[in-house]
C-alpha positions as CSV (number, residue, x, y, z in Angstrom):
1,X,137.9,74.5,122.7
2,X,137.1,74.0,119.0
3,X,134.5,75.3,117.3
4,X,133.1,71.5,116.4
5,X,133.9,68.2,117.5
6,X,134.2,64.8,114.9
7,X,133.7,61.5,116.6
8,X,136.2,59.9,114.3
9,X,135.1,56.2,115.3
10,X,131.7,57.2,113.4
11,X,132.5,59.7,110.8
12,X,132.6,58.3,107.2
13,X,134.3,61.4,106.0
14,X,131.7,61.9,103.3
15,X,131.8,65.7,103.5
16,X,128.3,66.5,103.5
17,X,128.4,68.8,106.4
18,X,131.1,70.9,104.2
19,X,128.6,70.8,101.1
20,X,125.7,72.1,102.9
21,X,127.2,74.8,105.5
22,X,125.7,78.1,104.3
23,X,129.2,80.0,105.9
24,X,131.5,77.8,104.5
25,X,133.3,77.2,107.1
26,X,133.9,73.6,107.2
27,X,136.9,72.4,104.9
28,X,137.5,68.4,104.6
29,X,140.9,66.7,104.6
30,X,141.9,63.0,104.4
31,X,141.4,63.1,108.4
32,X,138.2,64.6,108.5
33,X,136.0,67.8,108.5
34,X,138.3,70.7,110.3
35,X,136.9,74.4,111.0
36,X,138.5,77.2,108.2
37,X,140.7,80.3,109.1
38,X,138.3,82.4,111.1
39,X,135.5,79.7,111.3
40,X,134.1,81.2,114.6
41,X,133.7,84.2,113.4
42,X,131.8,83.2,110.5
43,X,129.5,80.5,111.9
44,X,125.4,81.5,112.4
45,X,125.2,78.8,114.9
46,X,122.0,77.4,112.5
47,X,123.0,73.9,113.5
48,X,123.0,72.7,109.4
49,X,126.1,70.2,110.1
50,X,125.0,68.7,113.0
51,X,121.4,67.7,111.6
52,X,122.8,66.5,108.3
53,X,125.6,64.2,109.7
54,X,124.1,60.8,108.9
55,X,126.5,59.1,111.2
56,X,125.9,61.9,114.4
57,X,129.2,62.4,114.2
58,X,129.3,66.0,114.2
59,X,129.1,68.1,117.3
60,X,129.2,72.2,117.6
61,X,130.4,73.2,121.2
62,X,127.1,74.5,122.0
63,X,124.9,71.4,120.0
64,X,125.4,68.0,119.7
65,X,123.4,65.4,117.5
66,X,121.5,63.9,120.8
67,X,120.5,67.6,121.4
68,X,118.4,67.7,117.9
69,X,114.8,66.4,117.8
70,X,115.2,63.2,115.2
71,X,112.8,63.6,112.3
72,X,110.4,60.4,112.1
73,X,109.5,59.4,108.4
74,X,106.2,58.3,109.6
75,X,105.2,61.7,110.4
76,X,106.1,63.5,107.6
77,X,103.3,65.1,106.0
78,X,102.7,64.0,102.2
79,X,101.2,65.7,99.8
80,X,97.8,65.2,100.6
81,X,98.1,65.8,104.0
82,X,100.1,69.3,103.6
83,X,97.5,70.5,101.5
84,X,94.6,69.3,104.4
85,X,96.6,70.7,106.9
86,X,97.7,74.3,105.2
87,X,94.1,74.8,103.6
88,X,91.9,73.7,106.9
89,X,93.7,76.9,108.3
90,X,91.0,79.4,109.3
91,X,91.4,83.1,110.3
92,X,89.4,82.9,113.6
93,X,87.6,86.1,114.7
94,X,84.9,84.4,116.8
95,X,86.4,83.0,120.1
96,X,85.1,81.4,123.8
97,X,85.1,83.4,127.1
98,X,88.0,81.4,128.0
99,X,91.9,82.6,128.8
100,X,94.8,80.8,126.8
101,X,96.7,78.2,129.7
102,X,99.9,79.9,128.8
103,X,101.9,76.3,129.0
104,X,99.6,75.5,125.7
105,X,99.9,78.8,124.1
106,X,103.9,78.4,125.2
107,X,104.4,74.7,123.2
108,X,103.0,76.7,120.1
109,X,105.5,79.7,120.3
110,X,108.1,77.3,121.1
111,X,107.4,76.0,117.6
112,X,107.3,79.3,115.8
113,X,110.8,79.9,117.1
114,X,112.5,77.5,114.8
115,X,110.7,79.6,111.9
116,X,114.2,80.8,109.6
117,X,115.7,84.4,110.4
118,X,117.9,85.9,108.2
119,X,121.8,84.4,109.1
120,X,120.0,83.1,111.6
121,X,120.0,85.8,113.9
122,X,116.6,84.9,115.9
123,X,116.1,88.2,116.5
124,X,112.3,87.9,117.0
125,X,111.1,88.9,120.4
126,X,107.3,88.8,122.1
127,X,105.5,90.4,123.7
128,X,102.4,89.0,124.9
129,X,99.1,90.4,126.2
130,X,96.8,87.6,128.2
131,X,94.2,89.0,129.8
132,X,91.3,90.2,128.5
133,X,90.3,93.6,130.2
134,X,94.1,94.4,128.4
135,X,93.6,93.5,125.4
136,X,90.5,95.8,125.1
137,X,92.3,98.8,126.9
138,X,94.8,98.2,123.1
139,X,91.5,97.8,121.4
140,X,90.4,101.0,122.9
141,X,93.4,102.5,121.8
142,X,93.0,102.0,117.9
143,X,89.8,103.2,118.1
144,X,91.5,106.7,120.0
145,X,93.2,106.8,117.2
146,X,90.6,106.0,114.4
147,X,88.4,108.7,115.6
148,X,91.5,111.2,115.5
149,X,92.4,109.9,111.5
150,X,88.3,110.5,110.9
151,X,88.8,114.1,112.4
152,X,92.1,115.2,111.0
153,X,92.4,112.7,107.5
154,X,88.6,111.8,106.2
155,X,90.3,110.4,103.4
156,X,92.1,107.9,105.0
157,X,89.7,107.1,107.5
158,X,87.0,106.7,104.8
159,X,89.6,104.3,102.6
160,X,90.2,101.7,105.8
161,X,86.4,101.8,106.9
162,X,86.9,103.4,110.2
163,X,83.7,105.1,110.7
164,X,81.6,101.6,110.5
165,X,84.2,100.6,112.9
166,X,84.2,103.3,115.3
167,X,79.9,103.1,115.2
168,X,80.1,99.8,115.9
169,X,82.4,99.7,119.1
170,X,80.7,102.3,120.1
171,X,77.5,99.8,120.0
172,X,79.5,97.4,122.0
173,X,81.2,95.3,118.8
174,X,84.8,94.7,118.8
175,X,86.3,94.5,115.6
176,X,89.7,95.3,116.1
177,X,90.8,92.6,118.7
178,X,87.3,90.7,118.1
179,X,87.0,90.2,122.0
180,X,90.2,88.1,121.5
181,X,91.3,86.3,125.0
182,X,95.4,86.9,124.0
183,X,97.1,89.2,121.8
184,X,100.5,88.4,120.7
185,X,103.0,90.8,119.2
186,X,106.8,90.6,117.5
187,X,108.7,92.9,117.4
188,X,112.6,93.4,116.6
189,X,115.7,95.8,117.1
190,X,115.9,98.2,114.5
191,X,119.6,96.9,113.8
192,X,118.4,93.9,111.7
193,X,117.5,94.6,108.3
194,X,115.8,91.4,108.1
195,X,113.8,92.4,111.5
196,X,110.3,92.6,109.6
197,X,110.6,89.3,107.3
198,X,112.0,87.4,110.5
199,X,108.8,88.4,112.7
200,X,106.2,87.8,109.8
201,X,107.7,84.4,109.0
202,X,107.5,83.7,112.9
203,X,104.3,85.1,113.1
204,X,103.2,82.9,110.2
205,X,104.8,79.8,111.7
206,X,102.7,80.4,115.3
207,X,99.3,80.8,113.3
208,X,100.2,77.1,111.6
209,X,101.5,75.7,115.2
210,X,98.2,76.7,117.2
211,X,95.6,74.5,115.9
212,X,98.0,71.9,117.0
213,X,97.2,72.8,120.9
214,X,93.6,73.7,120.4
215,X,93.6,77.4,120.0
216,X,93.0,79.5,116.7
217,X,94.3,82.9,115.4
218,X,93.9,86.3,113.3
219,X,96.0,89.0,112.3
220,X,95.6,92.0,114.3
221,X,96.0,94.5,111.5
222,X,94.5,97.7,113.0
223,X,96.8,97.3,116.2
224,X,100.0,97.1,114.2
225,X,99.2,99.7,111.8
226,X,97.7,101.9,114.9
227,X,100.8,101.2,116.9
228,X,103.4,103.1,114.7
229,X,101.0,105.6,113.9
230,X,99.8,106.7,117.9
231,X,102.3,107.5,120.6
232,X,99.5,106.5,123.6
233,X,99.6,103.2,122.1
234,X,103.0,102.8,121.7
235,X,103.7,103.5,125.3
236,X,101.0,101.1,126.5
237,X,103.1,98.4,124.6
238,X,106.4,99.5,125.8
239,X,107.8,98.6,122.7
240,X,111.3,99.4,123.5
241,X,113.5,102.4,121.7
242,X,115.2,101.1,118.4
243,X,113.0,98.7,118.3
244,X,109.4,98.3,115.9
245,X,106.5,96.1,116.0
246,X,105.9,94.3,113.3
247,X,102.9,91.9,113.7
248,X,100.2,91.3,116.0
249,X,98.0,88.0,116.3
250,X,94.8,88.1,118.1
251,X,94.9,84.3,120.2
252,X,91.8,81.8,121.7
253,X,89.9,79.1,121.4
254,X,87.6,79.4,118.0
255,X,84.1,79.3,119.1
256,X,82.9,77.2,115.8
257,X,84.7,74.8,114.3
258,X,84.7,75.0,110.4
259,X,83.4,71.6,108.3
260,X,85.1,72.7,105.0
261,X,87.6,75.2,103.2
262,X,87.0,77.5,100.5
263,X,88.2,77.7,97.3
264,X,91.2,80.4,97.2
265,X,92.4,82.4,93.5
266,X,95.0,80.1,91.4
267,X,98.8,81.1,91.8
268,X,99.8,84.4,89.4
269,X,102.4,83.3,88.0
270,X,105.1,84.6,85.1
271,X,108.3,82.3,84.8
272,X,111.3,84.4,83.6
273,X,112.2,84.0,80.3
């Protein structure tokens, strides 16, 4: 079977899907779009010919146009509303007694999926911890390991504040998972060079999608940085060989709700001369 499928009846032959096919793979004659020498070896699978074919004319063998969610014009965010929606972002660190329904916290992931991977690859994977009594086992973890940096490095333990943060767990205050509900991890196979930009891009896609279901977000710093740094932790997470962790987000339901958003610094910028 052919790479891709042209329902002739429909296709205006106006060669878009050759223009915008990042392998370039797709060659047009007078009958049409056909695949080049070695197209299946080339193609990504990103799906870029299908979605731009005004007709839905074009067809991989493994997506067709009525397989694609249609983008409505009406809710397409304008200006006004992008910037509402990307600045009324909060990092939450306050959240309920109350466990994430995994069929909500599931519609947001499913979101942060079609975040871009380098020739896309999709080679984020999850790993997700949802009950609470686990996530401060992790917790406890980090702070194993804090109280061995503040022994053995003072240095560094003194530069990332962690004798305020081992005092204060110690006094029954979480700040490393912030007595998060859910902690959500993603990691990737060591083979991908674009392993760590693919996981913070999806990581940074999920924080954008939850607010949609209801739930809020923070970055779990100490736990990733803790989690290359000491073996006990590692094997709790079972991160498997040849593979590294590269992001954690702590996951609930915000227990405020924030009126306003503060100012942030203006861009940096220096164009190239």
């Amino acid at each position: 079977m052919s790479l891709f499928i042209i329902d002739t009846e429909r296709c205006d032959k106006d060669g878009i899907c050759a223009i915008e096919c990042p392998a370039h793979i797709i060659e047009m004659t007078e009958d049409g779009p056909v695949p080049t020498v070695g197209a299946e070896k080339f193609c990504i699978g990103c799906g870029h010919c299908v979605a731009i074919c005004p007709k839905g004319a074009f067809s991989l063998r493994f997506l067709s146009a009525g397989q694609c969610m249609p983008i409505e014009k009406d809710k397409l965010l304008d200006a006004d509303h992008t910037e509402h929606f990307l600045r009324s972002r909060r990092s939450i660190r306050r959240y309920k007694n109350k466990p994430v329904p995994r069929e909500l916290f599931e519609k947001a992931l499913a979101i942060s999926c079609c975040a871009p991977t380098g020739s896309n690859r999709q080679t984020v994977k999850w790993l997700v911890i949802d009950k609470r009594a686990d996530v401060q086992k992790i917790a406890a973890h980090v702070i194993d390991w804090m109280q061995y940096v503040q022994k053995n490095h003072p240095q560094i333990a003194q530069t990332l504040n962690m004798e305020a943060l081992i005092s204060q767990w110690d006094q029954g205050t979480d700040r490393i998972c912030r007595d998060a509900p859910q902690l959500v991890i993603a990691y990737a196979s060591d083979e991908f060079g674009s392993g760590a930009a693919d996981c913070h891009t999806a990581l940074a896609y999920l924080e954008l999608a939850l607010p949609g279901v209801g739930l809020g977000s923070c970055w779990a710093g100490y736990v990733n940085y803790a989690a290359s740094q000491w073996p006990a932790l590692a094997k709790e997470l079972k991160i498997p060989e040849k593979h590294s962790l590269h992001g954690a987000l702590m996951v609930g339901f915000s227990k405020f709700k924030y009126p306003r958003a503060p100012k942030r610094n203006a861009p940096d910028i220096r164009y190239h001369a």
